[in-house]
LONUTI-680139 format. One line per 8 residues: number of its first residue (from 1); their letters; for each residue y, z, x of N, C-alpha, C. Coordinates in nm, 4 decimals. Layout:
NUM = A = Y:Z:X:Y:Z:X:Y:Z:X  ...;
END
This chain:
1 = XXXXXXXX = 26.5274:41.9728:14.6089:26.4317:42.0455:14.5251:26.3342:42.1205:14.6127  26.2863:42.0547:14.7440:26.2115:42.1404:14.8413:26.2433:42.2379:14.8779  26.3914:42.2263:14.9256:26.4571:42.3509:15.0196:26.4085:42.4825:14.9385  26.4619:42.5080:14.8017:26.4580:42.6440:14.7391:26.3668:42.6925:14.7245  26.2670:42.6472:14.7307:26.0808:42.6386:14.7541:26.0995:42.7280:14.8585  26.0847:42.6525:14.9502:26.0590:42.6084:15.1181:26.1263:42.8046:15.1579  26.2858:42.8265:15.0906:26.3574:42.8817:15.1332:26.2737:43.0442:15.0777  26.1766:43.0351:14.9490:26.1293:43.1156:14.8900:25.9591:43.1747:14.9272;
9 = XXXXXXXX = 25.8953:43.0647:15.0292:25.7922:43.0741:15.0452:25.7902:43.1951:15.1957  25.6632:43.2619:15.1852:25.7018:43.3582:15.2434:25.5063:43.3451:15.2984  25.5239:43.4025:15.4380:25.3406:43.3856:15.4755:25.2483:43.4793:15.3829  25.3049:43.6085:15.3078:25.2144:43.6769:15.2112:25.2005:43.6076:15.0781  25.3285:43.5013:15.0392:25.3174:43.4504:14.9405:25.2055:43.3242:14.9713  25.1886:43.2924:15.0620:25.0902:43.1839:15.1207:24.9485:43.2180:15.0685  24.9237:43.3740:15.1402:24.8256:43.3967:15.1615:24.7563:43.4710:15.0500  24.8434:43.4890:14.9296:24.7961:43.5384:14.7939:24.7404:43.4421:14.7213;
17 = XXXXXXXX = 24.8554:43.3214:14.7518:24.8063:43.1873:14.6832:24.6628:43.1432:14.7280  24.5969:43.1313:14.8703:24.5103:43.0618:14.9244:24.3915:43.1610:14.8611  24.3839:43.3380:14.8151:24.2743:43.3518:14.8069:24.2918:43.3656:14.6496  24.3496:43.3339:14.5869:24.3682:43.2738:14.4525:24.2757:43.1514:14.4062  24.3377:43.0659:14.5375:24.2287:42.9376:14.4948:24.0813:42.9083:14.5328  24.0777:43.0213:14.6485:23.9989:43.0632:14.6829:23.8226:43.1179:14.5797  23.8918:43.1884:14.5257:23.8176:43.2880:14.3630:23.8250:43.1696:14.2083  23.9095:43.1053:14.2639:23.9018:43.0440:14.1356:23.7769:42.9272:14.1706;
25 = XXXXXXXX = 23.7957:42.8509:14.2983:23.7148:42.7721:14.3261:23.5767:42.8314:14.3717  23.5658:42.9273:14.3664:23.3850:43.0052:14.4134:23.3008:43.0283:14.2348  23.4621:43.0438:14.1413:23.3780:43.0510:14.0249:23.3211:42.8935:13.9573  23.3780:42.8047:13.9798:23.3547:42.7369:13.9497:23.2282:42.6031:14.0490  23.2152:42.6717:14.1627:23.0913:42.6108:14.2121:22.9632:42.7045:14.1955  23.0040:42.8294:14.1553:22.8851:42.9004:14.0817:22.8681:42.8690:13.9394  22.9706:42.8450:13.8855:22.9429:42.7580:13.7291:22.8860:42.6357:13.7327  22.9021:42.5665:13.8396:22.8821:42.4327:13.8787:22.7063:42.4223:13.9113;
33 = XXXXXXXX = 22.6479:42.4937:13.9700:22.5598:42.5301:14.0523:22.3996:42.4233:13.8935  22.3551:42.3469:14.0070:22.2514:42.2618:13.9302:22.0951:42.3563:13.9268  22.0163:42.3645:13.8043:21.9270:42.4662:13.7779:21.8696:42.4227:13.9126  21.7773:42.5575:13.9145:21.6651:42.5451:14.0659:21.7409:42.5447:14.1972  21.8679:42.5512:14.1820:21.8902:42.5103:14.3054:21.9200:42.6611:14.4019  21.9002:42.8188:14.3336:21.9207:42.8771:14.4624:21.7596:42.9211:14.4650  21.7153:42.9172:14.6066:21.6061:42.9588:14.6563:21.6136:43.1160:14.6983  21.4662:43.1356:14.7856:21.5029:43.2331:14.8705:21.5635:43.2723:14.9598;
41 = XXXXXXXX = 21.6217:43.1683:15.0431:21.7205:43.1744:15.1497:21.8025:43.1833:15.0973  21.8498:43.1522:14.9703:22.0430:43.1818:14.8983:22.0292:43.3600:14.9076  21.8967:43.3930:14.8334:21.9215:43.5608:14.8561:21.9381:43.6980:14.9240  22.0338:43.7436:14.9143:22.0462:43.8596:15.0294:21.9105:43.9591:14.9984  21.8792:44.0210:15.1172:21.7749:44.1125:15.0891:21.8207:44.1909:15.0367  21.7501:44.2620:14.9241:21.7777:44.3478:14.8322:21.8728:44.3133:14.6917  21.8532:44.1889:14.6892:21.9851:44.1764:14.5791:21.9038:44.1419:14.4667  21.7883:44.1080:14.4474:21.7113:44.0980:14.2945:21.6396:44.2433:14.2855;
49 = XXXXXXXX = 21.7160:44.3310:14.2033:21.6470:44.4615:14.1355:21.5844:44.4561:14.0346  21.5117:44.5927:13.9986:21.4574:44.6408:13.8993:21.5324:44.5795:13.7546  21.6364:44.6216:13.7412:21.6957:44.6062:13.6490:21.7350:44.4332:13.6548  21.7203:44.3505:13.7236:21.7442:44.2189:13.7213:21.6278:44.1312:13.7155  21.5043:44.2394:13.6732:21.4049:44.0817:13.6546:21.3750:44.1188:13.4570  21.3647:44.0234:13.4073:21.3341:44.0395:13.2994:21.2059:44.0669:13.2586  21.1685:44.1185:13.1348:21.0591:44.1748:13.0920:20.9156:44.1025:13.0900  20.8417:44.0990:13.1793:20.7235:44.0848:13.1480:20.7209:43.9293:13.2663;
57 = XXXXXXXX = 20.8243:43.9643:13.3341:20.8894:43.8137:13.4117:20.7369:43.8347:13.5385  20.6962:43.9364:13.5926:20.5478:43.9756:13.6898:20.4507:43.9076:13.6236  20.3826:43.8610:13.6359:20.2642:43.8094:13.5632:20.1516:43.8307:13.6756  20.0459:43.8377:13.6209:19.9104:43.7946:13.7304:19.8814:43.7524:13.8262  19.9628:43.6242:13.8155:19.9632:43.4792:13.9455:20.0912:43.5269:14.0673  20.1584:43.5985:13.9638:20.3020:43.6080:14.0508:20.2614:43.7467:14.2142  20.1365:43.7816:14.1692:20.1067:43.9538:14.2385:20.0054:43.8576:14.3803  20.0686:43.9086:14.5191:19.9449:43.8244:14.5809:19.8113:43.9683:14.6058;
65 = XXXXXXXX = 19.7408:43.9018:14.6637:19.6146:43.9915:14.6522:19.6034:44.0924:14.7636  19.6077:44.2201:14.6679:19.6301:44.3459:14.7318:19.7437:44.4075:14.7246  19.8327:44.3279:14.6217:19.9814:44.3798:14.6507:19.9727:44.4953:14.5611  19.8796:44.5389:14.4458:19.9436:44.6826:14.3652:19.7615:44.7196:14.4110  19.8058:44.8601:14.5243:19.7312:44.9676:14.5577:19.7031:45.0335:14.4860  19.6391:45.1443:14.5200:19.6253:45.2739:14.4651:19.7725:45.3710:14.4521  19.8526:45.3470:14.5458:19.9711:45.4435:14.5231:20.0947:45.3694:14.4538  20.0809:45.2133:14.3897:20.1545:45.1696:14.2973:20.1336:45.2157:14.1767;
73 = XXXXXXXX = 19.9929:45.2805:14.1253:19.9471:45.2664:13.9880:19.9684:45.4266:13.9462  20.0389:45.4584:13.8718:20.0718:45.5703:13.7862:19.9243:45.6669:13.7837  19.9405:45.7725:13.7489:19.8225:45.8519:13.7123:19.7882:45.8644:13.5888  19.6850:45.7763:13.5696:19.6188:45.7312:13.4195:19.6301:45.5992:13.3615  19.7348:45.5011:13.4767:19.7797:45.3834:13.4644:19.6386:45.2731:13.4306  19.5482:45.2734:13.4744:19.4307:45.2526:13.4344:19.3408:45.2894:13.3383  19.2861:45.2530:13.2191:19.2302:45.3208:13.1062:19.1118:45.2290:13.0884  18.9998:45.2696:13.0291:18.8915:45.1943:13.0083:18.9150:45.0752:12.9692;
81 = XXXXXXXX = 18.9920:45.0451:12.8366:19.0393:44.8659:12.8155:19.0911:44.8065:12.8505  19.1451:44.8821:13.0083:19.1684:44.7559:13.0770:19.0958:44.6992:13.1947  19.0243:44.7532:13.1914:18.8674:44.7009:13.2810:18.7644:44.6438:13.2470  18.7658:44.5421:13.3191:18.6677:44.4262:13.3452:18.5066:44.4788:13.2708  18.4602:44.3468:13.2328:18.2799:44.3722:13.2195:18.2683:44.3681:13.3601  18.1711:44.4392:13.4183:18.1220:44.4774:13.5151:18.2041:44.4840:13.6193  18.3278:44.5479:13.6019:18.4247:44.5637:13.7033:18.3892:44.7290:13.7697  18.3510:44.8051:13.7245:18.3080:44.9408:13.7922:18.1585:44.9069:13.8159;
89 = XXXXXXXX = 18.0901:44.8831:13.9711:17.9565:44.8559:13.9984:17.9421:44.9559:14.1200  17.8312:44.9567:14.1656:17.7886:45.1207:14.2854:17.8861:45.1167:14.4125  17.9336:44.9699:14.3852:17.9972:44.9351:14.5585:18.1563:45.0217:14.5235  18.1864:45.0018:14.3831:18.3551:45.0454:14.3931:18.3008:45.2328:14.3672  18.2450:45.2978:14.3180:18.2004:45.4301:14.3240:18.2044:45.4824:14.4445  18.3188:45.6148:14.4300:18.3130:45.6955:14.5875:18.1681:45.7628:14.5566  18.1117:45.8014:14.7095:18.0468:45.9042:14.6771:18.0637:46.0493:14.5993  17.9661:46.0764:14.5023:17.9359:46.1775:14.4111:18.0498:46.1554:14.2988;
97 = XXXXXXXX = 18.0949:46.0558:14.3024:18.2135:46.0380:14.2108:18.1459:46.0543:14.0433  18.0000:46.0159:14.0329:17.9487:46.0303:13.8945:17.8500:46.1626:13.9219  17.9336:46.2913:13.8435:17.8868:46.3860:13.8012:17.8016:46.4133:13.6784  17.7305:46.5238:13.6804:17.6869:46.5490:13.5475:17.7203:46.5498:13.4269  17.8406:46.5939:13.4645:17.9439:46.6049:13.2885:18.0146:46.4974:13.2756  17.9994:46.3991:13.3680:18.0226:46.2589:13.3344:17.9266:46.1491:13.2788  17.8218:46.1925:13.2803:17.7071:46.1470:13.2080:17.6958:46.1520:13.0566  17.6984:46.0722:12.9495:17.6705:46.0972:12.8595:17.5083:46.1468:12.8079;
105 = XXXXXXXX = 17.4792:46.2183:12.7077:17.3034:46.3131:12.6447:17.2747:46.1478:12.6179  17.1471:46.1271:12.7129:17.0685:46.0308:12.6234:17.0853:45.9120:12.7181  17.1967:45.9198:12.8249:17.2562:45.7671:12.8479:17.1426:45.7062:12.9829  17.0852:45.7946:13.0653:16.9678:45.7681:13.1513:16.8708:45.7712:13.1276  16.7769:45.6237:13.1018:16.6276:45.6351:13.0383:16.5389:45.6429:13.1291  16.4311:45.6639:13.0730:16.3147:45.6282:13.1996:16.3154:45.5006:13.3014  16.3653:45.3962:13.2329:16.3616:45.2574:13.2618:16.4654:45.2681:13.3960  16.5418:45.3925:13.4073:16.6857:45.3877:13.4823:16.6370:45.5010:13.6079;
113 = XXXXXXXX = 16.5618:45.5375:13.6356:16.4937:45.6217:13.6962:16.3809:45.5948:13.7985  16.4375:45.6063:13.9592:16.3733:45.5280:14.0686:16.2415:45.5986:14.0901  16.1367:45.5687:14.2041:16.0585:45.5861:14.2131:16.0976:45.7354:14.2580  15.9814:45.8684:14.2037:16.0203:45.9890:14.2873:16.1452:46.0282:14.2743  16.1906:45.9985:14.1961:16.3263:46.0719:14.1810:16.3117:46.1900:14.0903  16.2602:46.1986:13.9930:16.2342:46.3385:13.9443:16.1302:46.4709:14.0481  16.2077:46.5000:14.1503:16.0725:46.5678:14.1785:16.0493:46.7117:14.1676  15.9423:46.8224:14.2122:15.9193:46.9581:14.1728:16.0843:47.0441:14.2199;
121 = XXXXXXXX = 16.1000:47.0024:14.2516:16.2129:47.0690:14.2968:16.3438:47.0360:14.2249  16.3725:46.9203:14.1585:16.4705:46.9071:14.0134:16.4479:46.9691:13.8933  16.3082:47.0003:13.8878:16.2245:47.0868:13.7497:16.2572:47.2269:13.7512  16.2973:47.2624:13.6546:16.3327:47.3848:13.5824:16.1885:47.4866:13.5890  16.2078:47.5692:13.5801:16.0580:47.6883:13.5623:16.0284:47.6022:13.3958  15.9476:47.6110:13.3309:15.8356:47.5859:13.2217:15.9264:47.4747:13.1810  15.9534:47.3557:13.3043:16.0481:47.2320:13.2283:15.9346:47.1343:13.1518  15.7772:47.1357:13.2079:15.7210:47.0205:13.1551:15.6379:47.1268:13.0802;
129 = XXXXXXXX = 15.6155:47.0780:12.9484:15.5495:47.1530:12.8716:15.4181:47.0506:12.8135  15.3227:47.1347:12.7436:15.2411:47.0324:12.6801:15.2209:46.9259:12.6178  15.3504:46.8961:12.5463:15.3907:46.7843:12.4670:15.4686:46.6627:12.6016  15.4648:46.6935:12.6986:15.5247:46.6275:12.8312:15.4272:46.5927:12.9132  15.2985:46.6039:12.8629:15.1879:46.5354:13.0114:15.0803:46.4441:12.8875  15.1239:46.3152:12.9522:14.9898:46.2431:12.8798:14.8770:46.2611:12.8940  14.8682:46.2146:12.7700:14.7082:46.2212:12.7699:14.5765:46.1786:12.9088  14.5228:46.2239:12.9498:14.4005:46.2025:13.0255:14.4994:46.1969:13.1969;
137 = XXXXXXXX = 14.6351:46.2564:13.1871:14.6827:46.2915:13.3480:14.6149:46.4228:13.4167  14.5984:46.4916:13.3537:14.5572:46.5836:13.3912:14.3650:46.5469:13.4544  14.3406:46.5504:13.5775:14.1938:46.5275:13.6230:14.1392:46.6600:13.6866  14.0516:46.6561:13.7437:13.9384:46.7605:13.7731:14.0514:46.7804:13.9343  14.0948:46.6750:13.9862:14.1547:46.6660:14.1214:14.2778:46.7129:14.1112  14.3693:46.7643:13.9720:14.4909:46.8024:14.0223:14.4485:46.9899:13.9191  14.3271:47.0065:13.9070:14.3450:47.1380:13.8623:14.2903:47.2371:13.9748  14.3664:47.3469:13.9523:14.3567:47.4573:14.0629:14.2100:47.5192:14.0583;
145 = XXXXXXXX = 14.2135:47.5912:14.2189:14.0797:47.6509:14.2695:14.0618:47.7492:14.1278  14.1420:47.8055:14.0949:14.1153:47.9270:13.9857:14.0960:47.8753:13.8763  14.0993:47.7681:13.8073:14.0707:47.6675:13.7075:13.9007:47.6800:13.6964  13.8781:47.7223:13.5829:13.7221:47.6848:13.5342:13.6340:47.5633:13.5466  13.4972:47.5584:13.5767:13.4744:47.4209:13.5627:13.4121:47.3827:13.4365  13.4403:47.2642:13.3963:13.3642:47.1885:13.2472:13.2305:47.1474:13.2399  13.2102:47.1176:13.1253:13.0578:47.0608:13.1063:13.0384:46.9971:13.1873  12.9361:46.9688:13.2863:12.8716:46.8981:13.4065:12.8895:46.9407:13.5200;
153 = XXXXXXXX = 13.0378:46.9869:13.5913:13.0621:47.0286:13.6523:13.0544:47.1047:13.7268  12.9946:47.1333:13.9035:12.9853:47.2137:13.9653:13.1003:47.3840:13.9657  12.9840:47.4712:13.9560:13.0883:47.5688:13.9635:13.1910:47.5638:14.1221  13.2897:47.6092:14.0763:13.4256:47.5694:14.1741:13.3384:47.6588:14.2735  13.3734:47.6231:14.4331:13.3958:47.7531:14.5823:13.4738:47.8246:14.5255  13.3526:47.9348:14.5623:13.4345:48.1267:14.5423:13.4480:48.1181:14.4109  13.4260:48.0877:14.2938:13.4248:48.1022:14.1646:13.2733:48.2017:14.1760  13.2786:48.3236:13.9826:13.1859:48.4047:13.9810:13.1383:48.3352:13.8680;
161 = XXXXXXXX = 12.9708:48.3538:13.8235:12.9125:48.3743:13.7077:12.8545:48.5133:13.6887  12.8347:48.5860:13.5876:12.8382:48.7172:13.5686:12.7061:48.6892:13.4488  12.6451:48.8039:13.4576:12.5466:48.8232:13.3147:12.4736:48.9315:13.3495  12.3556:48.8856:13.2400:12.3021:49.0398:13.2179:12.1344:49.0053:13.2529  12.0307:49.0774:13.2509:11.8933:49.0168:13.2074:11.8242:49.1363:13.2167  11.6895:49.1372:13.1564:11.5635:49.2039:13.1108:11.4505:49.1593:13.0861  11.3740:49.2443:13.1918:11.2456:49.2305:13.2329:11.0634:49.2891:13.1666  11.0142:49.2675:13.1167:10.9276:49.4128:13.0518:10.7898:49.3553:12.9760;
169 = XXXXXXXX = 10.7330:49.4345:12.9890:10.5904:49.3983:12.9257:10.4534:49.5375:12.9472  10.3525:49.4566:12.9182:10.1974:49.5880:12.9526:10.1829:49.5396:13.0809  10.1497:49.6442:13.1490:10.0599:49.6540:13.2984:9.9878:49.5664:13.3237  9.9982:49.5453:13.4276:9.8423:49.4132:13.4545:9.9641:49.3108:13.5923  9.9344:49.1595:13.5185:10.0136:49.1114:13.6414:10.1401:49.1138:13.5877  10.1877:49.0291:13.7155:10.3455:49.0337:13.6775:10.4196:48.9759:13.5753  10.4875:49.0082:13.5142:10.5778:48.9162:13.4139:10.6771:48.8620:13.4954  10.7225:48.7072:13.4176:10.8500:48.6692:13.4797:10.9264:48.6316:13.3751;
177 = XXXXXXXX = 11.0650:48.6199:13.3768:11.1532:48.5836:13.2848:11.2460:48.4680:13.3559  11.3228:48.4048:13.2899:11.4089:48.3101:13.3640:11.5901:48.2905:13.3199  11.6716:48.2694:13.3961:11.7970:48.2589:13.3598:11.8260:48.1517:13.4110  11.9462:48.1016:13.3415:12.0320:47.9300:13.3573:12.1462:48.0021:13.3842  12.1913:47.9452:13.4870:12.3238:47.9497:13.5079:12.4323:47.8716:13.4312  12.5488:47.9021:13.3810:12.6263:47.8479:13.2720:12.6757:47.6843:13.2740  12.6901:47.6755:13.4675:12.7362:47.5803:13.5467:12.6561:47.5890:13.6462  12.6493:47.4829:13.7047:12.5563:47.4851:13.8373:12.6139:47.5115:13.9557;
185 = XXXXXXXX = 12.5347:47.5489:14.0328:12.5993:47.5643:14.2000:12.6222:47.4170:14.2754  12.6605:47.4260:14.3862:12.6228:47.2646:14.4387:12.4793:47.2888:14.5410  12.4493:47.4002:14.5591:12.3296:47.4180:14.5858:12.2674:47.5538:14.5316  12.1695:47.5872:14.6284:12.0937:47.6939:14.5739:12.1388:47.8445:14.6497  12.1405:47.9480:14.5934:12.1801:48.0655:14.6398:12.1053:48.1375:14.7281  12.1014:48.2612:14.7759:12.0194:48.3604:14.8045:12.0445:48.4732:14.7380  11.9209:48.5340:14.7333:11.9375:48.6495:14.6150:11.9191:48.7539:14.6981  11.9670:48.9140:14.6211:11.9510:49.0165:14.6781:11.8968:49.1067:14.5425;
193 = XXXXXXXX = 11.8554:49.1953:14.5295:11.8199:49.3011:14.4087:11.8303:49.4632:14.4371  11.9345:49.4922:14.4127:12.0133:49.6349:14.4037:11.9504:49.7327:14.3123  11.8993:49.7790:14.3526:11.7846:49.9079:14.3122:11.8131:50.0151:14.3256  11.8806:50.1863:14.3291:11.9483:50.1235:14.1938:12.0624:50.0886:14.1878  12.1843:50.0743:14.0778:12.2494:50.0196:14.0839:12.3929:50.0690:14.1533  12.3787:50.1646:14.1493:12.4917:50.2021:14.2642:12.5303:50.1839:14.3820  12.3786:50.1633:14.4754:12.3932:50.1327:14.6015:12.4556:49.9742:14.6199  12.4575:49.9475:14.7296:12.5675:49.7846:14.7231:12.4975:49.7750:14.8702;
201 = XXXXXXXX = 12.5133:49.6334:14.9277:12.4529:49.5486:15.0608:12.5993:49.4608:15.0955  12.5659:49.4125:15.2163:12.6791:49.3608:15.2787:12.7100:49.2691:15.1885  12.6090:49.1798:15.0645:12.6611:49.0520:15.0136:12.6453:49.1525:14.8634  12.6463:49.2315:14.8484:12.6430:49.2615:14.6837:12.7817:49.4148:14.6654  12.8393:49.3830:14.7011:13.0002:49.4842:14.6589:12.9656:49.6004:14.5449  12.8567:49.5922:14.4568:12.8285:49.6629:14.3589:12.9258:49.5808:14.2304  12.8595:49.6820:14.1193:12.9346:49.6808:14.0040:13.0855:49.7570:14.0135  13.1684:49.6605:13.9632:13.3323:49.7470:13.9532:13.3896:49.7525:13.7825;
209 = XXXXXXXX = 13.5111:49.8124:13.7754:13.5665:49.7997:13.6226:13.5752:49.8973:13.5737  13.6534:49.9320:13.5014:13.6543:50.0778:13.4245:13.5624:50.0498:13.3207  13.4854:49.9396:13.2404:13.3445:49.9979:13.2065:13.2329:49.9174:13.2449  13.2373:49.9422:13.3889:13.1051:49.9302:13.4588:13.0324:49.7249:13.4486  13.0968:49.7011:13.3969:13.0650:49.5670:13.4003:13.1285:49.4489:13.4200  13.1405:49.4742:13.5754:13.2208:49.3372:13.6498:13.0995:49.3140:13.7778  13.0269:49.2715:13.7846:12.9270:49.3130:13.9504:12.9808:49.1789:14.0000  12.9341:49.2334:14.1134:13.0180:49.1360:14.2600:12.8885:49.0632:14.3174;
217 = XXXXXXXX = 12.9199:48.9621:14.3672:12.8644:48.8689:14.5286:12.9410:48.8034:14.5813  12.8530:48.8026:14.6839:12.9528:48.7454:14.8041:12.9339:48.5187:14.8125  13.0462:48.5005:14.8062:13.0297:48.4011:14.8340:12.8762:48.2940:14.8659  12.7786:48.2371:14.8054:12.6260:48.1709:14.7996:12.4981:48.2757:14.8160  12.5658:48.3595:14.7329:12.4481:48.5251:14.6746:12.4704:48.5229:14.5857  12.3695:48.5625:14.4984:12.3242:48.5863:14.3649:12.2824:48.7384:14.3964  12.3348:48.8142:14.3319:12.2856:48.9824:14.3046:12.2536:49.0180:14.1450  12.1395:49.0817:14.1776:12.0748:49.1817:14.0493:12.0934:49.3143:14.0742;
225 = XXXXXXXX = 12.1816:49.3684:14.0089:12.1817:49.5214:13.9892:12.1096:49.5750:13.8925  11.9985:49.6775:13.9245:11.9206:49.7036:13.8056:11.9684:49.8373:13.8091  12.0337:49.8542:13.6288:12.0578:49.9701:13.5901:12.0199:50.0712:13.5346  11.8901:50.0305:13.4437:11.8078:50.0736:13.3793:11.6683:50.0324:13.3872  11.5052:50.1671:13.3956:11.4190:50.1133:13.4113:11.2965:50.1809:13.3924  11.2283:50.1726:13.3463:11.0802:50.2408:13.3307:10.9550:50.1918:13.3602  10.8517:50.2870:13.4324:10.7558:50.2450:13.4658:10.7466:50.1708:13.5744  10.8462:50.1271:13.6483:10.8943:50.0163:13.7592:10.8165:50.0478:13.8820;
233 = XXXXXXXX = 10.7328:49.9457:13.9452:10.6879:49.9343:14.0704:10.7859:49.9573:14.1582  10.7674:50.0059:14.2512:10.8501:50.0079:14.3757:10.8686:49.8779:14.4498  10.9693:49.7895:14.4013:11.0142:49.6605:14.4606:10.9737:49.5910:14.3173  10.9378:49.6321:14.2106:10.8780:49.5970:14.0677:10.9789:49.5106:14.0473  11.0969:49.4518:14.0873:11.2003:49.3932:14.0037:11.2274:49.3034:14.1593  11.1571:49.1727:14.1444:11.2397:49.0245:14.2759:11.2589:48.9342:14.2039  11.3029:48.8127:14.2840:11.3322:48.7430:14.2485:11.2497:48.6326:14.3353  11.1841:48.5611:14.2946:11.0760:48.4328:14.3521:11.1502:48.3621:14.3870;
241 = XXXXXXXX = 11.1573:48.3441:14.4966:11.1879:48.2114:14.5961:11.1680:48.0933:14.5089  11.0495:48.0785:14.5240:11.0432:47.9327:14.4256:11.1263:47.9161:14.2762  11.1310:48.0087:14.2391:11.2208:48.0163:14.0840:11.3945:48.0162:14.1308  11.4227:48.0526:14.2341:11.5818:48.0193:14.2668:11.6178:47.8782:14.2929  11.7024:47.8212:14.2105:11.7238:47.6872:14.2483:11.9113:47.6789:14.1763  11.9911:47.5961:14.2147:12.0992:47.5834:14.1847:12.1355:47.5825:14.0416  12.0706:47.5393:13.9780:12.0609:47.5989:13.8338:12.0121:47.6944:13.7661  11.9650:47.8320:13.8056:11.8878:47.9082:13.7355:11.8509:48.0141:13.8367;
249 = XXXXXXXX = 11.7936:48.1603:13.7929:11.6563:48.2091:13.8901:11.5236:48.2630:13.7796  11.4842:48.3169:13.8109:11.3827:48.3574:13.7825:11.3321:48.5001:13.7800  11.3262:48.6036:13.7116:11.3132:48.7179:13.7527:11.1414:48.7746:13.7147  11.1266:48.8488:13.8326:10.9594:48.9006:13.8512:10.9621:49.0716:13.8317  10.8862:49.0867:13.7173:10.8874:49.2294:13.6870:10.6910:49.2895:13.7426  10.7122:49.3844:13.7505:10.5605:49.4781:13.7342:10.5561:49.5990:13.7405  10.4393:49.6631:13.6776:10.4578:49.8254:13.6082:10.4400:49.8930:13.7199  10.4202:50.0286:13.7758:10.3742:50.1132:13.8404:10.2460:50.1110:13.7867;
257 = XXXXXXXX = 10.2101:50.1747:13.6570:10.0841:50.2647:13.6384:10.0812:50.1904:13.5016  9.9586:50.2395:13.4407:9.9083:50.1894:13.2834:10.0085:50.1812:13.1981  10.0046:50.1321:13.1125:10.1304:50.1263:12.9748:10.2545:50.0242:12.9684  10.3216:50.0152:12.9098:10.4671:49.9377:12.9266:10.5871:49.9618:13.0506  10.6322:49.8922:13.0638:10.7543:49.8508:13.1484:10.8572:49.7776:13.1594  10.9675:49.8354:13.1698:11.0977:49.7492:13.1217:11.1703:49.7479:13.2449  11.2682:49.6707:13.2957:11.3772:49.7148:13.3906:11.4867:49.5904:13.3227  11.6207:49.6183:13.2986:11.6909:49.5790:13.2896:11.8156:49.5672:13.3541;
265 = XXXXXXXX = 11.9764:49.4976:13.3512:12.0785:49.5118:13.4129:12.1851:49.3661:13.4464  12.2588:49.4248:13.5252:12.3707:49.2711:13.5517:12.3337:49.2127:13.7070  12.3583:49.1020:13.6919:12.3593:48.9998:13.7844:12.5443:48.9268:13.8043  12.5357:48.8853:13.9081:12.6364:48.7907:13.9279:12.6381:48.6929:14.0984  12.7043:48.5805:14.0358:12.6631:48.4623:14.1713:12.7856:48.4130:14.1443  12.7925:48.3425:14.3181:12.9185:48.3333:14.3588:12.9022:48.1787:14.4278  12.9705:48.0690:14.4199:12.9656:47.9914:14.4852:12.9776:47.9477:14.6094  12.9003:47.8925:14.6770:12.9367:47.9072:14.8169:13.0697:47.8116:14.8469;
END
């Protein structure tokens, strides 16, 4: 019974048979195979793909830290709900990364706003308006040289007071009259008296204006321009020393000859 075997067996017929049993026995120690049992060393590199892990098989725990970059994540792969409470803070912000038109109207309060950070130079031309400065900010110390002064208040350096006055009475002694200044000086002036009124002195510029009523001094002079006058002594119109004082002067009239006498005109003082 061997021989016809024996007489039929051939080394390709051998060797068909051996990888026969070969395939049959690899399927069945892969059928065989007890759970857990292939690791990472059973796997060839590259042999678990895309298409061989199942859905949702990545989880959280499974990612070590740092493994999905910036050039893993799709463009837009990130969306607001999926970010953390306080997961965007100043440290993860590139520079200038928060623009203006990324700002929402309304979303920066005062409360959010460092010291000096608004300053003249972020302000728009007529950005702060009247309804924008509290009450009682505004002081005597942040208003300008050209700014008027208030009740009590010294008239400002180089600020003018301007007016008028008239002098007049019967012959005999002198009359005097007196003027208040609107504001006070911080001291007392020196006076000059422009006789008549056209001529001008180093501290009295004259009267200017297209109608004649702007008169000038110079910086801690008081000038009288007399424009009009009758009967007037020659020097008939001073001003008394003693009657000049930082609040006020005093004006001294007297006639030439018998009868009435008037002299009138503008004044103006200048702060020293």
């Amino acid at each position: 019974m061997i021989s016809p075997i024996r007489k039929k067996l051939t080394c390709s017929n051998a060797i068909a048979g051996l990888a026969l049993f070969v395939a049959l026995g690899g399927i069945a120690v892969a059928a065989g195979l007890p759970k857990n049992s292939v690791g990472p060393r059973q796997l060839k590199n590259g042999a678990v793909t895309a298409k061989k892990l199942r859905r949702e098989a990545v989880g959280n725990r499974k990612l070590a830290p740092g493994a999905v970059s910036a050039s893993k994540l799709a463009n837009g792969a990130v969306t607001a709900g999926k970010l953390g409470s306080g997961a965007v803070h100043s440290g993860a912000l590139a520079n200038g990364a928060v623009i203006n038109s990324k700002i929402a109207n309304g979303v920066v309060g005062t409360n959010k706003l460092g010291s000096e950070v608004v300053t003249t130079s972020k302000l728009a031309k007529e950005d702060v308006t009247a309804e924008k400065i509290k009450n009682g900010a505004v002081t005597n110390a942040k208003l300008g040289p050209d700014v008027g002064p208030f009740v009590g208040d010294n008239l400002r350096s180089g600020q003018t007071l301007r007016g008028q006055f008239a002098v007049g009475g019967a012959s005999g002694a002198p009359i005097w009259t007196a003027q208040s200044f609107a504001f006070p000086l911080a001291e007392a002036p020196k006076a000059e008296v422009v006789d008549p009124a056209t001529a001008t002195t180093a501290n009295c510029p004259g009267i200017t204006g297209a109608g004649g009523q702007n008169p000038g001094a110079a910086a801690g002079y008081l000038c009288l321009y007399v424009t009009s006058k009758a009967n007037v002594a020659v020097g008939g119109v001073a001003v008394p020393g003693v009657a000049l004082t930082r609040l006020g002067f005093a004006i001294e009239g007297s006639a030439e000859g018998a009868g009435s006498f008037y002299a009138s005109g503008q004044w103006a003082v200048t702060a020293p």
